[in-house]
Biopython code that builds the backbone (N, CA, C, O; Angstrom):
import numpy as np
from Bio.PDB.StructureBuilder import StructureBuilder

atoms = [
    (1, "UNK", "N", (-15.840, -13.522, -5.832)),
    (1, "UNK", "CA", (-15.138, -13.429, -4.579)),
    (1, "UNK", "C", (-16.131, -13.585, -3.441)),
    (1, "UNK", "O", (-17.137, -12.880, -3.524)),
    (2, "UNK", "N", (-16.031, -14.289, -2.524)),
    (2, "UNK", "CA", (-16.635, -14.499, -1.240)),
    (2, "UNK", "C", (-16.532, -13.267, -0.452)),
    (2, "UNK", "O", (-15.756, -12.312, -0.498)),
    (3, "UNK", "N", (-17.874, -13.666, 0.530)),
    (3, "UNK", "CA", (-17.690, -12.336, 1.538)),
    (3, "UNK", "C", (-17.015, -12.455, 2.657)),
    (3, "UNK", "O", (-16.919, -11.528, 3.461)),
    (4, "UNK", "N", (-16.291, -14.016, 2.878)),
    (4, "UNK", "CA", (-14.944, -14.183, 3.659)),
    (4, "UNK", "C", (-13.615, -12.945, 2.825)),
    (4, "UNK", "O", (-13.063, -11.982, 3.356)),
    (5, "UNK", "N", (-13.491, -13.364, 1.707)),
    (5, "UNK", "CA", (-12.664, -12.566, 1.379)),
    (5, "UNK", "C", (-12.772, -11.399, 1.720)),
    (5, "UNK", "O", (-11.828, -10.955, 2.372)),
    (6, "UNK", "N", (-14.166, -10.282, 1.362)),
    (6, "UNK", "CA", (-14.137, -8.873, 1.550)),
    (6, "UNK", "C", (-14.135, -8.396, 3.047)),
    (6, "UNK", "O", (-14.083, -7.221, 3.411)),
    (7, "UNK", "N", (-14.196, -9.426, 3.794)),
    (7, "UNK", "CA", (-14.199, -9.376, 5.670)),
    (7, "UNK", "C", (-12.573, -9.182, 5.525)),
    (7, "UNK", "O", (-11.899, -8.163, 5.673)),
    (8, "UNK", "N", (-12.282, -10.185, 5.269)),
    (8, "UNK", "CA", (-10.609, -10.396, 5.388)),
    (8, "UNK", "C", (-9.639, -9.243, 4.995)),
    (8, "UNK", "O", (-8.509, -8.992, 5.415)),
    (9, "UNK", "N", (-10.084, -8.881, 4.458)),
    (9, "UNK", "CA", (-9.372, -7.707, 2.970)),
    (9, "UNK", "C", (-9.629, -6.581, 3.712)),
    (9, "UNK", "O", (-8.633, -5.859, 3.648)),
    (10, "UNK", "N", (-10.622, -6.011, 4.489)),
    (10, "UNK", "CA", (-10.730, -4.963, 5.181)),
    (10, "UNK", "C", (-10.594, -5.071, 6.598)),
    (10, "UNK", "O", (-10.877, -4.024, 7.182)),
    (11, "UNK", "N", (-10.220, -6.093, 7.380)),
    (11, "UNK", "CA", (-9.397, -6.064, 8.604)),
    (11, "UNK", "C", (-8.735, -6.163, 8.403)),
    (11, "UNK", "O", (-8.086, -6.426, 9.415)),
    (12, "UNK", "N", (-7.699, -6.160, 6.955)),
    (12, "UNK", "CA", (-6.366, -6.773, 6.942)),
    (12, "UNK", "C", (-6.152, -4.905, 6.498)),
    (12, "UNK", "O", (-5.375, -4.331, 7.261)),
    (13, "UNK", "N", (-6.809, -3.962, 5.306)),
    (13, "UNK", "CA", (-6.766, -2.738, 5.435)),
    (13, "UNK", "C", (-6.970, -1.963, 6.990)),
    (13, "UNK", "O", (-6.092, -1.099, 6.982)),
    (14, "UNK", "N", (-7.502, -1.895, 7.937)),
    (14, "UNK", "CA", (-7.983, -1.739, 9.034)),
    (14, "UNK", "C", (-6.837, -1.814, 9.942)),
    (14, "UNK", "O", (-6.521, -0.755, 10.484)),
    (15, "UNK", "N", (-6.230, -2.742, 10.181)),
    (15, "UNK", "CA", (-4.901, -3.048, 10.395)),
    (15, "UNK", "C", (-3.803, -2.362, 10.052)),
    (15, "UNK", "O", (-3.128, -1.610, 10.754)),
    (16, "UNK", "N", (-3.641, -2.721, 8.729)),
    (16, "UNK", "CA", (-2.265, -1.702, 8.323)),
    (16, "UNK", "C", (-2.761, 0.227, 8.677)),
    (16, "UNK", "O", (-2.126, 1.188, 9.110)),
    (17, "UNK", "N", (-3.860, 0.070, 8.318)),
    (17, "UNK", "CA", (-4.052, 1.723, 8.233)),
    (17, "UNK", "C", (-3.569, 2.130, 10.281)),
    (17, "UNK", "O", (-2.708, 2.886, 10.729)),
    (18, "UNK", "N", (-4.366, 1.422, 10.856)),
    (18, "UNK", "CA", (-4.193, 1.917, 12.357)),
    (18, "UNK", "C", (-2.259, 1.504, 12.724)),
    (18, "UNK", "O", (-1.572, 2.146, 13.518)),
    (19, "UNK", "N", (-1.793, 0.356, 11.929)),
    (19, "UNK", "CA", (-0.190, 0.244, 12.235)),
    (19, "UNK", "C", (0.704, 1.879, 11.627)),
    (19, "UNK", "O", (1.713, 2.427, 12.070)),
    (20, "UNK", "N", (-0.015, 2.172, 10.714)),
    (20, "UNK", "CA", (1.097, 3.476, 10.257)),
    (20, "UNK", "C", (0.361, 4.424, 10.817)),
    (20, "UNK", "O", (1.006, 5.455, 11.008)),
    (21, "UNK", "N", (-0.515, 4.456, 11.081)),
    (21, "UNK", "CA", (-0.656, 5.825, 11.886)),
    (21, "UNK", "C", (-0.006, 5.913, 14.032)),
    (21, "UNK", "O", (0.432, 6.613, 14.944)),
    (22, "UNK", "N", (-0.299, 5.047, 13.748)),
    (22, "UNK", "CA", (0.364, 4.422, 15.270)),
    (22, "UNK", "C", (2.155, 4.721, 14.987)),
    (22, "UNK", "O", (2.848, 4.976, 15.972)),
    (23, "UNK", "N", (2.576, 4.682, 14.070)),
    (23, "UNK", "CA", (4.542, 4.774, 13.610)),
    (23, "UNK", "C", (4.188, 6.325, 13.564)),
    (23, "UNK", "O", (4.621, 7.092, 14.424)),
    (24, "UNK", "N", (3.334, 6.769, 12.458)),
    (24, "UNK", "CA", (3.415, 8.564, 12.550)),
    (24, "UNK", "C", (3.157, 9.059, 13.769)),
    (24, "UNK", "O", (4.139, 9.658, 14.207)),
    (25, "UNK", "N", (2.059, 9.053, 14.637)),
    (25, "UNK", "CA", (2.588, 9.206, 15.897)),
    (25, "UNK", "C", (3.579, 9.311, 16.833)),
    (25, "UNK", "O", (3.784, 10.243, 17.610)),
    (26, "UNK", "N", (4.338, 8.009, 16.667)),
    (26, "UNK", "CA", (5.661, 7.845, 17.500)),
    (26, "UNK", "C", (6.562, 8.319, 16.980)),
    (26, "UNK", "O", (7.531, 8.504, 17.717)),
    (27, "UNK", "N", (6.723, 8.791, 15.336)),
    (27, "UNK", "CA", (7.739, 9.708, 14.889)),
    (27, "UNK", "C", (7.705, 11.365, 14.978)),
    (27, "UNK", "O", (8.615, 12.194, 14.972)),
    (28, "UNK", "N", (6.093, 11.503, 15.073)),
    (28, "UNK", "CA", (5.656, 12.670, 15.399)),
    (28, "UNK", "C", (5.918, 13.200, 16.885)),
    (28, "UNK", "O", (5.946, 14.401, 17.153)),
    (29, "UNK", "N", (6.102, 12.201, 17.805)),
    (29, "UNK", "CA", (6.433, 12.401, 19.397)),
    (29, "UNK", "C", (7.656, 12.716, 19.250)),
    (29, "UNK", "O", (7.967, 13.711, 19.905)),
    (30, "UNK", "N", (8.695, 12.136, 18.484)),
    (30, "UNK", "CA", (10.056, 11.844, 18.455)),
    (30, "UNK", "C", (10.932, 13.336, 17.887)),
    (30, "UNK", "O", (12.077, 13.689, 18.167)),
    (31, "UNK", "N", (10.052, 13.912, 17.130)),
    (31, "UNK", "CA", (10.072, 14.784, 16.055)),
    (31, "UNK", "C", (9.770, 16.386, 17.669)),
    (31, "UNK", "O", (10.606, 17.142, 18.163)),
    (32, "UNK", "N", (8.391, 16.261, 17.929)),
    (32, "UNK", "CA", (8.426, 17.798, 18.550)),
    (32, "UNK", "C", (9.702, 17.357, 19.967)),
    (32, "UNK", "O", (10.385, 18.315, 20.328)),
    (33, "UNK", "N", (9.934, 16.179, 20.590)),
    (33, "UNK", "CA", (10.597, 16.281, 21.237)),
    (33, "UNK", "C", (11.941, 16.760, 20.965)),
    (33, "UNK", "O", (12.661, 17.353, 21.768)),
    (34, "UNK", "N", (12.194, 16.480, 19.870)),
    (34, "UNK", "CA", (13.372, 16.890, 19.364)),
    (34, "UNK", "C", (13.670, 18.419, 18.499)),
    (34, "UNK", "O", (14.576, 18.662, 17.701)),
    (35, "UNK", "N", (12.309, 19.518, 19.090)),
    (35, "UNK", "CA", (12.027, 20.567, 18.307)),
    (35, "UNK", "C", (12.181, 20.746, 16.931)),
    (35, "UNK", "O", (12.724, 21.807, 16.620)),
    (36, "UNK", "N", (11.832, 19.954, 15.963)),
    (36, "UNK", "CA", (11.857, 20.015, 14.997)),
    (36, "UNK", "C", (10.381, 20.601, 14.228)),
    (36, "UNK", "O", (9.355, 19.947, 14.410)),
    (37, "UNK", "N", (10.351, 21.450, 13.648)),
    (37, "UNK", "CA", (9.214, 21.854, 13.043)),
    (37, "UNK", "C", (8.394, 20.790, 12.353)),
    (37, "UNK", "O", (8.785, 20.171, 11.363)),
    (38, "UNK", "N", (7.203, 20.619, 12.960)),
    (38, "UNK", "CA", (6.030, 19.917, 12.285)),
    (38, "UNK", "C", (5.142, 20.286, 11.885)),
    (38, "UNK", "O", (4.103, 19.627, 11.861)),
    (39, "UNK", "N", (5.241, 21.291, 11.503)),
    (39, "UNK", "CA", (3.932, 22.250, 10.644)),
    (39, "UNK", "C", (3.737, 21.097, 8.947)),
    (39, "UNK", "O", (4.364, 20.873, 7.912)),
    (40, "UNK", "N", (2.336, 20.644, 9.687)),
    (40, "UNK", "CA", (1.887, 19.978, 8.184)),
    (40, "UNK", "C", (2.351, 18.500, 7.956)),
    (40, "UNK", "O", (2.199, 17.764, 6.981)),
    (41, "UNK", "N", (3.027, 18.276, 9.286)),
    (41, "UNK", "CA", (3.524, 16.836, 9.414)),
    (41, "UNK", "C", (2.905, 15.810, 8.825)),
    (41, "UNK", "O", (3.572, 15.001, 8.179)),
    (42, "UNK", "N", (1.237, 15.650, 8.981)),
    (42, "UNK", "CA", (0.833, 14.217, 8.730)),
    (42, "UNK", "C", (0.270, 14.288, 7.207)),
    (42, "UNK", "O", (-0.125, 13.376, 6.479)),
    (43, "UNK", "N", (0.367, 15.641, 6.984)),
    (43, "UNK", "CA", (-0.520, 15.938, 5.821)),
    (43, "UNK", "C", (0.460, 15.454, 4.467)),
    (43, "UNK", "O", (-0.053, 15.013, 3.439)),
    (44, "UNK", "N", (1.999, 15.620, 4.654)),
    (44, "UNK", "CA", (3.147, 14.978, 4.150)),
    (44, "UNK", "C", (3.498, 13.795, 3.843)),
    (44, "UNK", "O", (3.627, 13.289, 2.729)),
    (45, "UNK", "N", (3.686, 13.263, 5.102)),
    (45, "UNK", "CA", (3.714, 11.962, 5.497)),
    (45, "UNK", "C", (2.677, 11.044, 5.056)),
    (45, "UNK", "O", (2.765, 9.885, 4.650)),
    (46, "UNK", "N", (1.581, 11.879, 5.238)),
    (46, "UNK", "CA", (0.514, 10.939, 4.332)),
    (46, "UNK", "C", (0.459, 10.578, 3.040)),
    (46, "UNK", "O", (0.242, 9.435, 2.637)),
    (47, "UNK", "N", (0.693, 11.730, 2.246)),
    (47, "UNK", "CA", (0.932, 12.053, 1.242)),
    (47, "UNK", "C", (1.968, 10.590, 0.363)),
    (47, "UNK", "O", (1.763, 9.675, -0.435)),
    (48, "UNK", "N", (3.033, 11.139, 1.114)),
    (48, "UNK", "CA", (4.637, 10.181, 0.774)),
    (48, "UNK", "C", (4.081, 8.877, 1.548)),
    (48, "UNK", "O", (3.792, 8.559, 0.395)),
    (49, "UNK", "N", (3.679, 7.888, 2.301)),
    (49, "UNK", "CA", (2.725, 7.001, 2.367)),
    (49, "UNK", "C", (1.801, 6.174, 1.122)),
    (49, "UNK", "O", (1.709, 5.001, 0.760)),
    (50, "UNK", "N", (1.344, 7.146, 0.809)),
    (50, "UNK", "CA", (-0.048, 7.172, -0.210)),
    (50, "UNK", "C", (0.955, 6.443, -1.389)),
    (50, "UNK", "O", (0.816, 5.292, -1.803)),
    (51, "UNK", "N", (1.804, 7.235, -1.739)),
    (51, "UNK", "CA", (2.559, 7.143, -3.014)),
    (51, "UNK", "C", (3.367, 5.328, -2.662)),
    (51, "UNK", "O", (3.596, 4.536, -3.577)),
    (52, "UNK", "N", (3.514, 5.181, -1.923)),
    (52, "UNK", "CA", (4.433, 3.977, -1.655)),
    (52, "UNK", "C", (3.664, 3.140, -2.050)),
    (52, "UNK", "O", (3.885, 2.313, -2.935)),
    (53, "UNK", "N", (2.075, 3.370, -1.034)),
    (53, "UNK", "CA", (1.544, 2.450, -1.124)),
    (53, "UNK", "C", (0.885, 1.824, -2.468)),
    (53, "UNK", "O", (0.381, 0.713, -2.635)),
    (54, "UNK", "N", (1.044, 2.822, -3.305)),
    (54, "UNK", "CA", (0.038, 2.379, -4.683)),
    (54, "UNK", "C", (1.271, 1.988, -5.927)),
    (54, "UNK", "O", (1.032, 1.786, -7.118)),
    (55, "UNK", "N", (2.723, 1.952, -5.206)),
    (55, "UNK", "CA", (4.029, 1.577, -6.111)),
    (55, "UNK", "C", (3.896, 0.341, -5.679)),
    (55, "UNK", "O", (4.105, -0.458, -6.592)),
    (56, "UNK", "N", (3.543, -0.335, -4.308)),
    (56, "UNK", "CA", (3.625, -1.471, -4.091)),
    (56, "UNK", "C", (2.557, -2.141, -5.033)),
    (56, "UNK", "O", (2.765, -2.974, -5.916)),
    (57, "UNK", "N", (1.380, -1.588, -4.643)),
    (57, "UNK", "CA", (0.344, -2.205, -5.215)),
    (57, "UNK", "C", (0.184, -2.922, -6.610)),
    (57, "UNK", "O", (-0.116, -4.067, -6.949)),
    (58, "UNK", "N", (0.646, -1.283, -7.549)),
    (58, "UNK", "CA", (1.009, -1.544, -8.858)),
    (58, "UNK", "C", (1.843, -2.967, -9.230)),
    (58, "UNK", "O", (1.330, -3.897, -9.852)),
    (59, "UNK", "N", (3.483, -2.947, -8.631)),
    (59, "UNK", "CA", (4.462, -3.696, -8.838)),
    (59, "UNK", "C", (4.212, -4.941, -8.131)),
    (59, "UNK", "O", (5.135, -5.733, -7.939)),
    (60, "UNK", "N", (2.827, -5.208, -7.662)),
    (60, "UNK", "CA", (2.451, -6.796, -6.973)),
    (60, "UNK", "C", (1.544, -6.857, -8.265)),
    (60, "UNK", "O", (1.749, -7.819, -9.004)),
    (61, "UNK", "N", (0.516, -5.907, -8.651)),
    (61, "UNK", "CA", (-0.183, -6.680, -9.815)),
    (61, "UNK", "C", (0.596, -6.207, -11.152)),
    (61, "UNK", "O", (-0.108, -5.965, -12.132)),
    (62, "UNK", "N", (1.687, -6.092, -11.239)),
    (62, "UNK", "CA", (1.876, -6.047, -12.339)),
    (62, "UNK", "C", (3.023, -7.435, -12.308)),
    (62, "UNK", "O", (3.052, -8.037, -13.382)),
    (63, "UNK", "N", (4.115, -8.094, -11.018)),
    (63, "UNK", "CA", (4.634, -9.070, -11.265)),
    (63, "UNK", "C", (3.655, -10.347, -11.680)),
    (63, "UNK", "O", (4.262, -11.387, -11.936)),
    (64, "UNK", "N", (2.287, -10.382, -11.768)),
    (64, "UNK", "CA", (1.892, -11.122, -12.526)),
    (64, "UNK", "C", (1.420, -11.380, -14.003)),
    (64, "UNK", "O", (0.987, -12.404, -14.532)),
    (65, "UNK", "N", (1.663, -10.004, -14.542)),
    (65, "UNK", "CA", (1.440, -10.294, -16.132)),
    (65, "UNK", "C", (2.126, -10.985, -16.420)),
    (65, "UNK", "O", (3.059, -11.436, -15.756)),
    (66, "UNK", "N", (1.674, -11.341, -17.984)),
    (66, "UNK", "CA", (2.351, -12.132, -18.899)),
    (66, "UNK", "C", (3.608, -11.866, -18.852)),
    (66, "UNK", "O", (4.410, -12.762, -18.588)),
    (67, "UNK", "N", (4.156, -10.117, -19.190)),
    (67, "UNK", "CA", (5.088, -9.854, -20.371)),
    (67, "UNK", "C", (6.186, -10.074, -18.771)),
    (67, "UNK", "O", (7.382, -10.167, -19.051)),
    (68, "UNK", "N", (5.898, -10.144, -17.434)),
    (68, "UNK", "CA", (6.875, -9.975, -16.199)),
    (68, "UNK", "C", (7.668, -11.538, -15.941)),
    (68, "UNK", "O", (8.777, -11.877, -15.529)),
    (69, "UNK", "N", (5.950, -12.538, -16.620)),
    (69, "UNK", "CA", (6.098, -14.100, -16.243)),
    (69, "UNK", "C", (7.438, -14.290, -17.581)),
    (69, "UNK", "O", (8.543, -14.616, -17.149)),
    (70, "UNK", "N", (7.323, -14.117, -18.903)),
    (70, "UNK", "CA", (8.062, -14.394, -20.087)),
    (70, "UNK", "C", (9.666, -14.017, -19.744)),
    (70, "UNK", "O", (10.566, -14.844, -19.886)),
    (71, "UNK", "N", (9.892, -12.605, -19.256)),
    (71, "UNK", "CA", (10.999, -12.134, -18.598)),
    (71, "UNK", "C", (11.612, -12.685, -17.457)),
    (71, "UNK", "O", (12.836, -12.590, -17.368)),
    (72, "UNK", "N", (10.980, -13.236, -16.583)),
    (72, "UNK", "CA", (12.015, -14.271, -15.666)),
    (72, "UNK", "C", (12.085, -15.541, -16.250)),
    (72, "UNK", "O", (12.974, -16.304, -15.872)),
    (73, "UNK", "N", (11.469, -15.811, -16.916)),
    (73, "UNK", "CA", (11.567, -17.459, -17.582)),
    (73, "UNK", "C", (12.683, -17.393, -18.076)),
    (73, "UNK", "O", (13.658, -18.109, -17.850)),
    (74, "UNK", "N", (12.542, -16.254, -18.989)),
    (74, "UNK", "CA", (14.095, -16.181, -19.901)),
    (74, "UNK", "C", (15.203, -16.096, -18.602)),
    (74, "UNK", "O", (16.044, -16.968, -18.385)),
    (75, "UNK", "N", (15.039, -14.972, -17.860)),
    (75, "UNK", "CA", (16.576, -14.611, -16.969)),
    (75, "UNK", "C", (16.766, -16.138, -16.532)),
    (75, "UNK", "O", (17.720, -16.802, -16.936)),
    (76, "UNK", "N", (15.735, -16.667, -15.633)),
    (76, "UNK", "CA", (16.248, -17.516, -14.540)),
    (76, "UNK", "C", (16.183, -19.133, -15.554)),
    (76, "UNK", "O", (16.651, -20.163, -15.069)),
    (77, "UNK", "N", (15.655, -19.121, -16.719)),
    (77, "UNK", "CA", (15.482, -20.604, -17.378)),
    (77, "UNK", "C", (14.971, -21.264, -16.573)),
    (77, "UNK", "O", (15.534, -22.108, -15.877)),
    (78, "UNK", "N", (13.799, -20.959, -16.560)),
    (78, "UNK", "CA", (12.747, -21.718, -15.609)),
    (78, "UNK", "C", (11.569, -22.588, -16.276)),
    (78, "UNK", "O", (11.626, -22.430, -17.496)),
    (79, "UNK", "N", (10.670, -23.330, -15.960)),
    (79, "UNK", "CA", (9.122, -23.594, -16.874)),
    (79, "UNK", "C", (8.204, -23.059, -16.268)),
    (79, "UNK", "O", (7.010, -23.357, -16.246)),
    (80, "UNK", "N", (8.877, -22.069, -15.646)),
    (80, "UNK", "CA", (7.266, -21.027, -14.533)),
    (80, "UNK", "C", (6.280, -20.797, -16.415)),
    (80, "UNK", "O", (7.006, -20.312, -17.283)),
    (81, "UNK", "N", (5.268, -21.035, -16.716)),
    (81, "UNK", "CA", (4.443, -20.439, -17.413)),
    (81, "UNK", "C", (3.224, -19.737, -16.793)),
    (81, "UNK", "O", (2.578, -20.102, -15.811)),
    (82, "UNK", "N", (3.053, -18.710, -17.528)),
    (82, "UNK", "CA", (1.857, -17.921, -16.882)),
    (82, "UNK", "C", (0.406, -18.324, -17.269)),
    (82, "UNK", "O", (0.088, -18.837, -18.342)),
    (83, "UNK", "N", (-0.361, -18.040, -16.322)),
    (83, "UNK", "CA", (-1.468, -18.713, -16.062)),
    (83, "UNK", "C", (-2.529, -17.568, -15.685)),
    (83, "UNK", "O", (-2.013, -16.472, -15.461)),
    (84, "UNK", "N", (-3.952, -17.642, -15.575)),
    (84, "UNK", "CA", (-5.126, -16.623, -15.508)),
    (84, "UNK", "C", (-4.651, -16.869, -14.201)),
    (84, "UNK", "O", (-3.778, -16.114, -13.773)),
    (85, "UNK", "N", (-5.108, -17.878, -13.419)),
    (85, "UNK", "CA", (-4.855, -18.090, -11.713)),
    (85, "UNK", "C", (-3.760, -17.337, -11.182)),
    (85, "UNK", "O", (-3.980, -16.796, -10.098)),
    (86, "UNK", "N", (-2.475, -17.155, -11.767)),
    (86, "UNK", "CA", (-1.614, -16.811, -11.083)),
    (86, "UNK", "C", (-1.142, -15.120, -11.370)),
    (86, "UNK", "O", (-0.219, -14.456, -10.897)),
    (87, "UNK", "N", (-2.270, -14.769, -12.402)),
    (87, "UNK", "CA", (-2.746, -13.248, -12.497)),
    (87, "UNK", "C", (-3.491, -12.912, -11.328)),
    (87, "UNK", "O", (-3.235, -11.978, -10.568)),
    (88, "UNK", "N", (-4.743, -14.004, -11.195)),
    (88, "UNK", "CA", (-5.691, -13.114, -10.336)),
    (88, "UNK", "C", (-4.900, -12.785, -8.909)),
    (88, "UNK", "O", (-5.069, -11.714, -8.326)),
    (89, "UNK", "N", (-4.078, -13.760, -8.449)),
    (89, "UNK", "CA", (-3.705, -14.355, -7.085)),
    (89, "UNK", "C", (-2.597, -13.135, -6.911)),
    (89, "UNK", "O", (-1.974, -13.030, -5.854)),
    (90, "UNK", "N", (-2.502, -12.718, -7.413)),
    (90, "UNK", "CA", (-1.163, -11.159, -7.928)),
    (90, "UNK", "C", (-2.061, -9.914, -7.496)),
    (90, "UNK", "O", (-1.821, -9.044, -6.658)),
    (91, "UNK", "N", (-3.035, -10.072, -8.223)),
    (91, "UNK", "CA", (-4.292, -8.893, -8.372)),
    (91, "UNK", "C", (-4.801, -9.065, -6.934)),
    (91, "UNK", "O", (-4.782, -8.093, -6.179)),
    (92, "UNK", "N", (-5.171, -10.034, -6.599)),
    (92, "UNK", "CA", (-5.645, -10.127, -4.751)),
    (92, "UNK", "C", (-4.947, -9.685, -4.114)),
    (92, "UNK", "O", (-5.392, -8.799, -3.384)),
    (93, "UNK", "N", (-3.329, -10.058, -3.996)),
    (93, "UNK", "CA", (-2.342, -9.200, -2.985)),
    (93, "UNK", "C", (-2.194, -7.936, -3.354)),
    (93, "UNK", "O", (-1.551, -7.240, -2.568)),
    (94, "UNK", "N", (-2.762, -7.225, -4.708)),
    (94, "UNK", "CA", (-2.354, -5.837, -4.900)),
    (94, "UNK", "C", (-3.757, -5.606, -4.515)),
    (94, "UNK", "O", (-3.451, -4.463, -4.175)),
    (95, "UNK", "N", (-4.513, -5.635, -4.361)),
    (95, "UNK", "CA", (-5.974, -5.310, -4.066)),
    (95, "UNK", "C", (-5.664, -4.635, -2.542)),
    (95, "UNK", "O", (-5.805, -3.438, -2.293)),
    (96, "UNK", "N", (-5.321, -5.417, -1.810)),
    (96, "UNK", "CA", (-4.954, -5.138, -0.182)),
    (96, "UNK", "C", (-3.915, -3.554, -0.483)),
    (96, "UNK", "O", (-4.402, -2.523, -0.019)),
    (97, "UNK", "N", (-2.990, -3.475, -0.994)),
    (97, "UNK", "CA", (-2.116, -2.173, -1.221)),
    (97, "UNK", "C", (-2.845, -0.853, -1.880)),
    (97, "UNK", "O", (-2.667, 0.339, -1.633)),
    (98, "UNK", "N", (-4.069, -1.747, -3.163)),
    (98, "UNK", "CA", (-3.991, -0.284, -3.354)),
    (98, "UNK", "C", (-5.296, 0.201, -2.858)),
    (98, "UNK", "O", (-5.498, 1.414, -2.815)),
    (99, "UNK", "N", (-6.516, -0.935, -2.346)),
    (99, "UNK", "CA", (-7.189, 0.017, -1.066)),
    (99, "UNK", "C", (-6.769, 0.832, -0.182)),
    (99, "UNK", "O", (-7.342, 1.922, -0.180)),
    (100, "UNK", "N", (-5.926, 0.669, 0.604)),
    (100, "UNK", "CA", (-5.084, 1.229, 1.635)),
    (100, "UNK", "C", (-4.694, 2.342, 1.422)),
    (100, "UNK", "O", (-4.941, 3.332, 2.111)),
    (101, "UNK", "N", (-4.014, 2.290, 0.399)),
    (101, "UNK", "CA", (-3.543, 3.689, -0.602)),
    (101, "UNK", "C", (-4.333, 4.600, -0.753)),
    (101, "UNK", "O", (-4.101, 5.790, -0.540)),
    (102, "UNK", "N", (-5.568, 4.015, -1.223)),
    (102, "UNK", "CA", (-6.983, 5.116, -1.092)),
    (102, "UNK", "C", (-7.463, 5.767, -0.566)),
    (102, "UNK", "O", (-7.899, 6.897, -0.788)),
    (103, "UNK", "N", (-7.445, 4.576, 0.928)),
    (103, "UNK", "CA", (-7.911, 4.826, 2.185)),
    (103, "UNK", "C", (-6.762, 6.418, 2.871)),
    (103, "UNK", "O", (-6.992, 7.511, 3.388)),
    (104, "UNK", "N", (-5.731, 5.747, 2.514)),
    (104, "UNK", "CA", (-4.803, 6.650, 2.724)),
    (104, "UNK", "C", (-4.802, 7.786, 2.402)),
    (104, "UNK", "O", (-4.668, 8.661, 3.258)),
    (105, "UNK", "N", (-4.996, 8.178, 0.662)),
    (105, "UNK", "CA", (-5.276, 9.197, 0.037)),
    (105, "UNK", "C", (-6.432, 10.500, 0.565)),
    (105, "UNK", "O", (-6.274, 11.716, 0.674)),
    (106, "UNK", "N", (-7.608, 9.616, 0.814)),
    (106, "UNK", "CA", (-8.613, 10.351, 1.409)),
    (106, "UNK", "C", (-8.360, 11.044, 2.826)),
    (106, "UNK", "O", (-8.873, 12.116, 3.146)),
    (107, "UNK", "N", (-7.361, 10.171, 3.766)),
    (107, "UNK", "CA", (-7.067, 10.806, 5.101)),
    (107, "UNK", "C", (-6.050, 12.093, 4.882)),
    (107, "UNK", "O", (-5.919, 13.127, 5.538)),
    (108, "UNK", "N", (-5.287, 11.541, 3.521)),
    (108, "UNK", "CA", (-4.219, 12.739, 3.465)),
    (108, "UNK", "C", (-5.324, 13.729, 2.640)),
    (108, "UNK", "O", (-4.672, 14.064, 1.652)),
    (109, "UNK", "N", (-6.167, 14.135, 2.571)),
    (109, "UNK", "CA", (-6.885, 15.046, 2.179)),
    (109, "UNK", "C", (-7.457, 15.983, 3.305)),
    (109, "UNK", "O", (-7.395, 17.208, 3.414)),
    (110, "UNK", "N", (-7.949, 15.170, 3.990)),
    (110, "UNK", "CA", (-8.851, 15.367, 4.713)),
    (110, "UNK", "C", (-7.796, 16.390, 6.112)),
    (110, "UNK", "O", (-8.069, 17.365, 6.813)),
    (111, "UNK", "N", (-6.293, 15.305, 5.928)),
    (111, "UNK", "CA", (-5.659, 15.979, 7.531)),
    (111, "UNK", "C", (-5.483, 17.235, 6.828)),
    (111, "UNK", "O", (-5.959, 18.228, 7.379)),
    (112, "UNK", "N", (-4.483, 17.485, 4.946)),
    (112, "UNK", "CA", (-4.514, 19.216, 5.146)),
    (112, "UNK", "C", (-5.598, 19.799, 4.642)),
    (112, "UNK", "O", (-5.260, 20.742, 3.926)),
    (113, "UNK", "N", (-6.684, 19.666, 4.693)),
    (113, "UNK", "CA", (-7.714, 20.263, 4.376)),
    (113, "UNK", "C", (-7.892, 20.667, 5.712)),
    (113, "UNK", "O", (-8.554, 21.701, 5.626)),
    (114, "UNK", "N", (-7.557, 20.306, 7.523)),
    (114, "UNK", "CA", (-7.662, 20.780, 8.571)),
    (114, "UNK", "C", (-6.124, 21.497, 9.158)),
    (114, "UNK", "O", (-5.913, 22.108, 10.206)),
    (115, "UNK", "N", (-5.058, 21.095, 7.872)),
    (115, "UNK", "CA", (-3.728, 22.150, 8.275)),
    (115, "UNK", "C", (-3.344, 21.460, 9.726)),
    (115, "UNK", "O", (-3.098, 22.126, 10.731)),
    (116, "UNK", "N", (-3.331, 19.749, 9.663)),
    (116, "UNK", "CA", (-2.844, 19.141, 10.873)),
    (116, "UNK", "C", (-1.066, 19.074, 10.104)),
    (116, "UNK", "O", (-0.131, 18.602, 10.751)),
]
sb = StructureBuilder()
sb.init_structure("model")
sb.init_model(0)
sb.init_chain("A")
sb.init_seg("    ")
for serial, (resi, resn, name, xyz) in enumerate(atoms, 1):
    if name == "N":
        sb.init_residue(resn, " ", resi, " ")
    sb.init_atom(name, np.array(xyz, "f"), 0.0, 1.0, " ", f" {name:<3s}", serial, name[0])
structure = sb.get_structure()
């Protein structure tokens, strides 16, 4: 892998991470305005975040195995055959999800380890 790629891959993590925390914010504004108890808010939210993010991840590198490629061939009667290339190229878009997830994981540690 090039070090275009690992530039790319972490402004593209960098990105998503500052877009959802920028939404928890504005739900978090939305939330005390509306007196709703936020005790432990981001530490949650992070949490339930985290988990999404590594279902996505998973279910992007896993629509490229074999046994996922054999199963739509059959449903849809297609000649899609599976290929190493079109594993890795699966594994690259899950690469981006389940860094993030990580990245994620560690912040949701870190916020209730401070009881934000």
């Amino acid at each position: 892998m090039s070090e275009s790629y690992w530039q790319k891959l972490l402004i593209w993590v960098f990105k998503a991470n500052l877009a959802i925390w920028a939404i928890n914010a504005l739900i978090f504004g939305i939330l005390i305005l509306a007196n709703f108890d936020v005790s432990n808010y981001f530490a949650k939210i992070s949490l339930l975040e985290t988990g999404i993010c590594f279902l996505v991840g998973g279910a992007i590198a896993f629509s490229g195995s074999a046994s996922t490629t054999k199963a739509k061939e059959q449903i849809r009667k297609t000649d899609e055959q599976w290929s190493i290339e079109n594993l890795k190229t699966r594994e690259k878009r899950a690469n981006k999800y389940l860094i993030l997830a990580g990245i994620l994981l560690i912040e949701c540690l870190i916020v209730s380890l401070f009881g934000i």
